[in-house]
N, C-alpha and C positions, 0 to 999 in steps of 0.2 A: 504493500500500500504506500510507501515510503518514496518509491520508486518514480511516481508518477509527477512529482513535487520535487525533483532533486534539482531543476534549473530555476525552481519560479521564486523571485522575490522574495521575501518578508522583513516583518518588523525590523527583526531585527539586524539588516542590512541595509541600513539609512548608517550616512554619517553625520547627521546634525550635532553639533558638537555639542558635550556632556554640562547636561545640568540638570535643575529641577523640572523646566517648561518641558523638553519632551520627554521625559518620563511620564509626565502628565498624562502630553496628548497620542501617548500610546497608549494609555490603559483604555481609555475608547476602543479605539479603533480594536485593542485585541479582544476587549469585551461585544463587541459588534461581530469580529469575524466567527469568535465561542459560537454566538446565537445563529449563524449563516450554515456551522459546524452542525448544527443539533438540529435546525430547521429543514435540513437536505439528510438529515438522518429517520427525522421521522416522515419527511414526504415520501422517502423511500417505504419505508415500513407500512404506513399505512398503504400506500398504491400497491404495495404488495397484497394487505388485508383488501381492498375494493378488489384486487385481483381474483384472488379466492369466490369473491362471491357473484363473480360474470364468468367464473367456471362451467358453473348450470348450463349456462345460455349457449358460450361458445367453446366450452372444450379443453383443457389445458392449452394443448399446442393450441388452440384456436386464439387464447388470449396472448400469447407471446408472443403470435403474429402480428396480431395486431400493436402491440406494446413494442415493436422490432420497427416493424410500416410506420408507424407516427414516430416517433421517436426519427427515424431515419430521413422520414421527408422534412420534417422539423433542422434535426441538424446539416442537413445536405445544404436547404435554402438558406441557413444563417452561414456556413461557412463559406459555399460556395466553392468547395475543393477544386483545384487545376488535376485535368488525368494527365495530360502531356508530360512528359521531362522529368518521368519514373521510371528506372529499372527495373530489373524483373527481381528480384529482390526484394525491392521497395512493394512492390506489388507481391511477391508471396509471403511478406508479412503482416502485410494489411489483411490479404484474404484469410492466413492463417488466427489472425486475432481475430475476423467476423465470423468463423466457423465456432475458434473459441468459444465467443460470448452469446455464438447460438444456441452453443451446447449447455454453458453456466443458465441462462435463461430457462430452457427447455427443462432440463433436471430438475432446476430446481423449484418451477411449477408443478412439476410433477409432485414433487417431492411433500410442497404445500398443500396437496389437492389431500392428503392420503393421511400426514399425522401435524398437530400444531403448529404452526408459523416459528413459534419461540422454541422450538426444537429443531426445526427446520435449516435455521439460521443459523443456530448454536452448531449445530455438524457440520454447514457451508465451512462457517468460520476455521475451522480444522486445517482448512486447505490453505490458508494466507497464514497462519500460527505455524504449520508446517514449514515453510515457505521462510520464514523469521529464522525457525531455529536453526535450521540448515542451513543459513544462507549467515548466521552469524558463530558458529561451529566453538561453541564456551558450552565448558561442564555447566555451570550456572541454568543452563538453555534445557538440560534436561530434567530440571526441578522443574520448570513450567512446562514443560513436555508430560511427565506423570502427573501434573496439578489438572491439567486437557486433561488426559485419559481417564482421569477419576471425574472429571466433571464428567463424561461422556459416558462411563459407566453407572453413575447415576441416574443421566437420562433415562438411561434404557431401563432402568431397573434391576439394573444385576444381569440382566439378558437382553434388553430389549421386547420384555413379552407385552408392555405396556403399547409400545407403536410397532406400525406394520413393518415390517422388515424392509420391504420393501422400498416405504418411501424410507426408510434410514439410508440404505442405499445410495439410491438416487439422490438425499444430500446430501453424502459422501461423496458423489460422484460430481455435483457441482462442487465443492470445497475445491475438486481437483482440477476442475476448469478454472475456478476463480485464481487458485494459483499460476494456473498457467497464462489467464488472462491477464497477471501482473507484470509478468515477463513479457510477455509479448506487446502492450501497453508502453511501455517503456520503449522497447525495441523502435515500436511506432512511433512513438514521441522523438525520438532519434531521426527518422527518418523523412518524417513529414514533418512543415511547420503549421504554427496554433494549432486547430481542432481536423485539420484535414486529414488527418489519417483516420482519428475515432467517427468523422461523418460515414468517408466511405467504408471501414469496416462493419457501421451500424446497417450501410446499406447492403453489403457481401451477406451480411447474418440475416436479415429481411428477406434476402431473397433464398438463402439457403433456408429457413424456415418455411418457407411461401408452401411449399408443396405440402407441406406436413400440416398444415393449417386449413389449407383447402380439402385435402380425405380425409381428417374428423371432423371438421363444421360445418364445410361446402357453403351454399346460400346464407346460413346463418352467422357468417362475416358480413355478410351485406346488409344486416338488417339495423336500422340506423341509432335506435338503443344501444346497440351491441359496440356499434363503431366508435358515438360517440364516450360510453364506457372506456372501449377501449384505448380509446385519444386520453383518457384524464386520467388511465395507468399509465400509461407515455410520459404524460407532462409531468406525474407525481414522480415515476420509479426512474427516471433519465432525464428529461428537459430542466426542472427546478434543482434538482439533484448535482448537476453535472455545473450548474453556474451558480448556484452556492457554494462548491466547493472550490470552486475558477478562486472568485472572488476572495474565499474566506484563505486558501492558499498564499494569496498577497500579502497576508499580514500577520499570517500562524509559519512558526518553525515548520516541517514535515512530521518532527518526531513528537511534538501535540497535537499535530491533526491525526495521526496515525493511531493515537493510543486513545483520542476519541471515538474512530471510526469503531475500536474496538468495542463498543457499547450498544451496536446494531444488535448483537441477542435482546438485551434488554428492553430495548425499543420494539421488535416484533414482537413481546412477549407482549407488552403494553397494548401495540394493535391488534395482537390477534384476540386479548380480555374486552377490548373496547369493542370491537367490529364485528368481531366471528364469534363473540364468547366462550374463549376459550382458554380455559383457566386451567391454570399450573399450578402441581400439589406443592407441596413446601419442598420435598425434595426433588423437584424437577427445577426449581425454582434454585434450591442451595447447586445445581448441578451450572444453570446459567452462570449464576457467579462465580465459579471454578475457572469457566471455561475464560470468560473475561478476564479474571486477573491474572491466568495463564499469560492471554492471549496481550495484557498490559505488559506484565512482567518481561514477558518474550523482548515487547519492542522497547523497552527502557535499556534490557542489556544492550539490544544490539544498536542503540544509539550512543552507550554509554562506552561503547566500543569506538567507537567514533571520533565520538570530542575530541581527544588527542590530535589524528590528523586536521579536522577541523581547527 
């Protein structure tokens, strides 16, 4: 998560020289971007929970489609990507991140349709927590590594007999795209400038979804309820989402936006009590928590790894 914020500005790269007045008129601005942090965490969350419940209507893949098409024609006409004066490279990166985030997507509706949102997200999150430790290789790492596992052994109940297996799976299986959608993210950002690589990768994953959306819902994408539904998981789970965190990146470190993002469990868990009603026992509940301070702890070391060169 780190990864995608490694070039962009912040606070704390101004050189206005040291005193009391911009100490000041930073605590604004960082208390402003917190709120941009938490406002793009839960637009996520709940467009996830309205997601859940246009399941009925159109489908798992049916909603993702649509969530994939808006979202894509949204970013496409705000960036305006150039295709000309890309290698092939450039280009089997891009398509390889929109097949990614086809698949992150796709699973992990699935995953929502079958056992609680606050579970759902807590098992995503495994896949960027894995992704930390490994990618910052301190004994340290694997006290948060078994702090995850016992969180995620509680979820399940000592087995998992409490949620279907199945959708456990299938969020294990997005955890594992989300990792690899970080990497390739990056890669992207490398490669293209501003937002033109995540437009057209949103439109690669749009259209590699397309098919899959058309033979389980067929006509019932077109029906205007549905569409419009569908447009306001767009705008919740990627449009507001994507420039709140633009925005709030300009004036937060990476390694406080990243150990905020880490509190996405907690927030699904909140949309899915609020929206879906769907209420976590106390140890499902102590299990979220595990997984999040894993998943804090992870990114404290591996930025505390850091400083130095910094």
């Amino acid at each position: 998560m780190t990864t995608r914020s490694a070039s962009t500005p912040t606070s704390a790269s101004t050189t206005a020289p040291p005193g009391a007045a911009p100490a000041q008129s930073a605590a604004p601005r960082r208390f402003g971007a917190l709120g941009l942090v938490f406002s793009g965490g839960i637009s996520v969350q709940f467009g996830a929970a309205l997601a859940v419940t246009l399941m009925p209507r159109a489908g798992a893949f049916g909603v993702v489609t649509l969530r994939l098409l808006a979202a894509a024609v949204v970013l496409l006409v705000v960036c305006r990507p150039r295709l000309r004066g890309h290698s092939r490279t450039d280009w089997g990166t891009v398509i390889v991140f929109g097949i990614t985030m086809a698949a992150m997507n796709g699973l992990f509706y699935q995953a929502a349709d079958r056992i609680p949102l606050g579970a759902a997200v807590t098992l995503e999150v495994l896949g960027p927590l894995a992704l930390s430790v490994l990618a910052s290789r301190r004994a340290l790492n694997a006290v948060w590594a078994a702090l995850a596992l016992a969180g995620v052994f509680l979820l399940g109940g000592g087995g998992f007999t409490d949620l279907d297996p199945l959708g456990v799976a299938l969020a294990l299986g997005a955890g594992a795209m989300w990792a690899t959608y970080i990497v390739f993210s990056a890669r992207t950002g490398r490669r293209f400038p501003q937002a033109d690589g995540l437009a057209l990768a949103m439109a690669v994953a749009a259209l590699v979804f397309l098919p899959l959306g058309i033979a389980e819902s067929g006509s019932r994408l077109l029906d205007p309820t549905t569409v419009a539904l569908g447009s306001a998981v767009a705008v919740l789970s990627s449009v507001l989402p994507y420039t709140f965190e633009l925005l709030a990146l300009r004036r937060l470190p990476a390694s406080t936006f990243a150990v905020l993002m880490s509190l996405e469990p907690a927030l699904a868990a909140a949309a899915g009590f609020l929206i879906l009603g769907q209420a976590l026992t106390v140890t499902q509940s102590l299990a979220i928590a595990l997984v999040i301070a894993a998943s804090i702890g992870a990114i404290r070391t591996q930025v505390g790894r850091r400083k130095p060169a910094t």
